[in-house]
ChimeraX commands (.cxc) that place a marker at each C-alpha (Angstrom):
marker #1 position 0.00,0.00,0.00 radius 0.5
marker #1 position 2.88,2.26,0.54 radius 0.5
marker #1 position 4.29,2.04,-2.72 radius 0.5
marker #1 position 1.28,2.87,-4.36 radius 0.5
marker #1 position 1.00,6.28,-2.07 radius 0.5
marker #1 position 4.05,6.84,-2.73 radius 0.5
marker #1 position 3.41,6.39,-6.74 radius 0.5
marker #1 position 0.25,8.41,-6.36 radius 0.5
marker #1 position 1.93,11.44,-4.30 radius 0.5
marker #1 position 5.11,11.47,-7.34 radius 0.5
marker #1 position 2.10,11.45,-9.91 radius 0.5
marker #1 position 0.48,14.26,-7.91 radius 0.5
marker #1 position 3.68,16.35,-7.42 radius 0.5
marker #1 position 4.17,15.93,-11.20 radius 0.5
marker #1 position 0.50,17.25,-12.33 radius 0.5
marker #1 position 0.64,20.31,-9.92 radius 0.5
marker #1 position 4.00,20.91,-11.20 radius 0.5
marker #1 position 5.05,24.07,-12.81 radius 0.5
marker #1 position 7.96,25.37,-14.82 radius 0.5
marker #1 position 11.02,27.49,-13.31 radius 0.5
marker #1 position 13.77,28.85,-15.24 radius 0.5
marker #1 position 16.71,27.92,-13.91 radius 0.5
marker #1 position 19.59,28.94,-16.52 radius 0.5
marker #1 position 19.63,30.19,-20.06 radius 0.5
marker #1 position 16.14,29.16,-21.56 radius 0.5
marker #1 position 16.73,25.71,-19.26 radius 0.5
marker #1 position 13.78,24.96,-16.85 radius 0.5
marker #1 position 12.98,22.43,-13.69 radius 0.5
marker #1 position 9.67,21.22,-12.73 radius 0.5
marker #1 position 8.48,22.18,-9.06 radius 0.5
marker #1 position 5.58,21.48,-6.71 radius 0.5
marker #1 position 4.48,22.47,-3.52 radius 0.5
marker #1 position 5.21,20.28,-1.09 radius 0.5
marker #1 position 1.95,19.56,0.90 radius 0.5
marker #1 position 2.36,16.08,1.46 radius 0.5
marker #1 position 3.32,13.45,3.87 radius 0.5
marker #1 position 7.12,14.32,4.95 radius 0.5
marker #1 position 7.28,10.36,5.04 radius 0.5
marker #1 position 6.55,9.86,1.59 radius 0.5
marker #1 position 8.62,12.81,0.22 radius 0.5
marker #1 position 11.81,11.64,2.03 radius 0.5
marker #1 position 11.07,8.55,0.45 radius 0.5
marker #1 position 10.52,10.01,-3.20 radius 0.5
marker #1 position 14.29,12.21,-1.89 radius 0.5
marker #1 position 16.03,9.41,-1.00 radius 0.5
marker #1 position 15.03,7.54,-4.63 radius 0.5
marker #1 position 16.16,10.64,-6.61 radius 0.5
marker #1 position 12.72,11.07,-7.67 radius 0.5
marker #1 position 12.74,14.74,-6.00 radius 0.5
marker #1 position 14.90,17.17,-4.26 radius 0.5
marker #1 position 13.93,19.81,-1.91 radius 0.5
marker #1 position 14.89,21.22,1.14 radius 0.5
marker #1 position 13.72,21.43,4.74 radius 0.5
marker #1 position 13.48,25.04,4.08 radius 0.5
marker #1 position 11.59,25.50,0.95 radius 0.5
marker #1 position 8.18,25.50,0.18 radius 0.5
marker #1 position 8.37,23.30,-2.98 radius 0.5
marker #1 position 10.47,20.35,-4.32 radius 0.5
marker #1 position 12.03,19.96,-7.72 radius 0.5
marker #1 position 11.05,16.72,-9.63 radius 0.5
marker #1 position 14.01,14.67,-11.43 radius 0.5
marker #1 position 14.30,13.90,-14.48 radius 0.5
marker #1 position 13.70,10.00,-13.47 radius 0.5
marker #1 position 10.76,11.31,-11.18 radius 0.5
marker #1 position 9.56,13.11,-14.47 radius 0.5
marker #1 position 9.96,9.35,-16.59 radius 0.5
marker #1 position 8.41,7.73,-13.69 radius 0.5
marker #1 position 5.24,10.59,-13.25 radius 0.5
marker #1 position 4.64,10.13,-17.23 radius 0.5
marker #1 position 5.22,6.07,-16.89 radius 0.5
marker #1 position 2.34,6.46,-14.29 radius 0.5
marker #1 position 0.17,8.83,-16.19 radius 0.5
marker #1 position 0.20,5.31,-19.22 radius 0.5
marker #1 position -0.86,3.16,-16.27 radius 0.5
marker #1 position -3.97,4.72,-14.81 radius 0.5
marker #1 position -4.76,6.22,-18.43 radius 0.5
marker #1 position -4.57,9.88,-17.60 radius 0.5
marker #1 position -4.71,12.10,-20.90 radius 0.5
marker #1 position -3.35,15.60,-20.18 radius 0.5
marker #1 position -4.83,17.32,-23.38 radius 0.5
marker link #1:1,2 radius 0.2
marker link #1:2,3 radius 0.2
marker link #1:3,4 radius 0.2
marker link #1:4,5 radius 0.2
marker link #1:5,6 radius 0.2
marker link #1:6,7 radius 0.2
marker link #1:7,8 radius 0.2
marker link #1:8,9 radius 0.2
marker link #1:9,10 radius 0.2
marker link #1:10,11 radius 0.2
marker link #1:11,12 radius 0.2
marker link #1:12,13 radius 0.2
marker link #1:13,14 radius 0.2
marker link #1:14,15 radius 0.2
marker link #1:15,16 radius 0.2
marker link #1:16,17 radius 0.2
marker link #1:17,18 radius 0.2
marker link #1:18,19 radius 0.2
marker link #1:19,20 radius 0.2
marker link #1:20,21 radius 0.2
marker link #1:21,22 radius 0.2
marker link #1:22,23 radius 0.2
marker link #1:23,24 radius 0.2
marker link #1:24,25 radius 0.2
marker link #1:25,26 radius 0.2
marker link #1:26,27 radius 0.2
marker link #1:27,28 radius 0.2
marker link #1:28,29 radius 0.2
marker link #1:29,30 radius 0.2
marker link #1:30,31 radius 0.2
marker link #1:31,32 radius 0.2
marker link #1:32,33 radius 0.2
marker link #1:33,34 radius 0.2
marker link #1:34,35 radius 0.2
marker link #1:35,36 radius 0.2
marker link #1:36,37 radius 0.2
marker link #1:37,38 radius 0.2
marker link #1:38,39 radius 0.2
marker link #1:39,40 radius 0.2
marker link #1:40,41 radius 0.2
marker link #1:41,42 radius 0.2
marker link #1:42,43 radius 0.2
marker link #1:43,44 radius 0.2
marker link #1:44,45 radius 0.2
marker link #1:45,46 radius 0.2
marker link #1:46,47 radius 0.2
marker link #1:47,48 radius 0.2
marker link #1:48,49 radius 0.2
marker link #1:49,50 radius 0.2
marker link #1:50,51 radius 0.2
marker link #1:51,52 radius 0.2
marker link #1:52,53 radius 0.2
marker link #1:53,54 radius 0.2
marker link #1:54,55 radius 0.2
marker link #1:55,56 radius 0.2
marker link #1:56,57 radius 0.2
marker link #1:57,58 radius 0.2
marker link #1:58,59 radius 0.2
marker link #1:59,60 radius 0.2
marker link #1:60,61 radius 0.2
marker link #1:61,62 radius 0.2
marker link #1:62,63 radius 0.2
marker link #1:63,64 radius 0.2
marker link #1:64,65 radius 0.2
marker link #1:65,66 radius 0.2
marker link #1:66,67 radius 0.2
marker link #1:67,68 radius 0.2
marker link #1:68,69 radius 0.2
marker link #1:69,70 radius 0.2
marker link #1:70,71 radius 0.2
marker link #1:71,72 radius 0.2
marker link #1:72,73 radius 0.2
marker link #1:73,74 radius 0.2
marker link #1:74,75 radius 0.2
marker link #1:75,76 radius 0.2
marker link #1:76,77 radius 0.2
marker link #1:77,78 radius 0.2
marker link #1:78,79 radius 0.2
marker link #1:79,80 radius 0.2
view
């Protein structure tokens, strides 16, 4: 059951996500981060994300990005 919260809560992150510019015309993915500390330290510590204690919001990965879409196939979500 965990892994599937924690599946969920990426796949959440990853449709509330929106685009910062970080360096010339390059940009990250972040999210607020109102979830379970549990499950985002868990995300963290699989590279999925990356935040800190102090910050609001978390960067998603690039393999919590391939993951997110991989997800998005499985429970047939169509973002258009």
């Amino acid at each position: 059951m965990h892994e599937q919260i924690d599946e969920l809560t990426l796949l959440l992150l990853y449709l509330t996500s929106f685009e910062e510019k970080i360096e010339l015309g390059e940009t990250t993915l972040r999210s607020w981060k109102g979830y379970p500390f549990d499950t985002l330290n868990k995300l963290a510590n699989n590279n999925l994300i990356f935040f800190s204690n102090r910050a609001k919001s978390v960067y998603i990965t690039e393999d919590g990005i391939e993951l997110a879409n991989k997800s998005l196939q499985k429970y047939s979500i169509n973002l258009q």
